[in-house]
C-alpha positions as CSV (number, residue, x, y, z in Angstrom):
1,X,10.2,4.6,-3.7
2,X,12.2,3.3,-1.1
3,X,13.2,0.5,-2.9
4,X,14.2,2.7,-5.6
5,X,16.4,5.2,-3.7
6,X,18.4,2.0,-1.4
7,X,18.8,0.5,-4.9
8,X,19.9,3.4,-6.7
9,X,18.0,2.0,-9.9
10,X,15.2,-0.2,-11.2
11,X,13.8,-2.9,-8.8
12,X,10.8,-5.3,-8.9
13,X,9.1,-7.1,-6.7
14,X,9.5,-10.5,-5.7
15,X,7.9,-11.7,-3.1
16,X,5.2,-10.3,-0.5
17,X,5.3,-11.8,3.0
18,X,2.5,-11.5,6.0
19,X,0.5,-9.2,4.5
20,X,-2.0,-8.2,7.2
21,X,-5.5,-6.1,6.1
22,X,-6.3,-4.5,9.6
23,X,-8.7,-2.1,8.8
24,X,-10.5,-1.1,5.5
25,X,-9.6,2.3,4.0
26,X,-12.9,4.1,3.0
27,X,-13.4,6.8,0.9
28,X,-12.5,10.0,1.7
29,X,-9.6,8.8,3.9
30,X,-5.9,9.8,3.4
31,X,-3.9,6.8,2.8
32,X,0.0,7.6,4.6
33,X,2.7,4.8,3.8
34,X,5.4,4.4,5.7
35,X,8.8,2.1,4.8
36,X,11.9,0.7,7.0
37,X,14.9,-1.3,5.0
38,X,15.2,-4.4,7.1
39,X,17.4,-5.9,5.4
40,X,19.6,-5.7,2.2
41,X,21.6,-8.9,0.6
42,X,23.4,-8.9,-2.8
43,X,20.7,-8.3,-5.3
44,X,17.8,-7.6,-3.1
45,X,16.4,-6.0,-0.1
46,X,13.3,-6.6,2.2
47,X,11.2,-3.4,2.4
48,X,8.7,-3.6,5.7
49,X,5.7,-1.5,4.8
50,X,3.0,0.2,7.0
51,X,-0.1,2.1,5.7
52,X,-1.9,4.3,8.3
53,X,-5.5,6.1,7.3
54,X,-6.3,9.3,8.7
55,X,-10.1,9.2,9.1
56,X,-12.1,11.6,6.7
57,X,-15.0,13.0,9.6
58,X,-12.6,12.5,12.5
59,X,-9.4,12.9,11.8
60,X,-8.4,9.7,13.9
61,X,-5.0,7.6,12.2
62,X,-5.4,4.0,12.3
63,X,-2.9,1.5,11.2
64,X,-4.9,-0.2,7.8
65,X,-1.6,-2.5,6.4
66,X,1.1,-4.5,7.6
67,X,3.3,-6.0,5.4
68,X,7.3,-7.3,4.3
69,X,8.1,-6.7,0.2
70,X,10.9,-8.5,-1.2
71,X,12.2,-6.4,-3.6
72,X,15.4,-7.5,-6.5
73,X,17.2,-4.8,-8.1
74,X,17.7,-4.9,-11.7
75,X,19.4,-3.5,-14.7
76,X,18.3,-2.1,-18.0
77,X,17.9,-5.5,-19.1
78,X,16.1,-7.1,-16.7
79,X,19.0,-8.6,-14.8
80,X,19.6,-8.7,-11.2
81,X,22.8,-6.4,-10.2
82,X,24.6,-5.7,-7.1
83,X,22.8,-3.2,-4.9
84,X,25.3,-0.6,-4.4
85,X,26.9,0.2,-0.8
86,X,25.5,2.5,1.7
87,X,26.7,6.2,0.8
């Protein structure tokens, strides 16, 4: 989603870097994602990713995921475009 709304438009992913798996997520947990642009080039962007799980019996958040995306923004066709400026 983030990805999405920096992009304005369509974007896939390219590349996943450092993806840590802290904890396991067990059922019955709530699974919370949290996002931070990093940075943003011509086409593409890096997307740095958290996921935190809110215990089921205890109600206790632990971090669960660390990790960077690399996502490319494209057009209808597949393309890469220009990612437009900050509004």
């Amino acid at each position: 989603i983030a990805g999405v709304e920096r992009a304005q438009g369509r974007v896939v992913t390219i590349a996943v870097e450092a993806m840590t798996f802290i904890r396991p997520v067990k059922v019955g947990d709530v699974l919370c994602v949290y996002t931070n642009v990093d940075s943003i080039g011509r086409t593409s962007m890096k997307i740095h990713i958290e996921a935190w799980a809110r215990r089921f019996r205890s109600n206790v958040r632990e971090k669960v995921t660390d990790a960077t995306f690399t996502f490319v923004a494209i057009d209808d066709e597949g393309r890469p475009r220009p990612i437009p400026a900050a509004p």
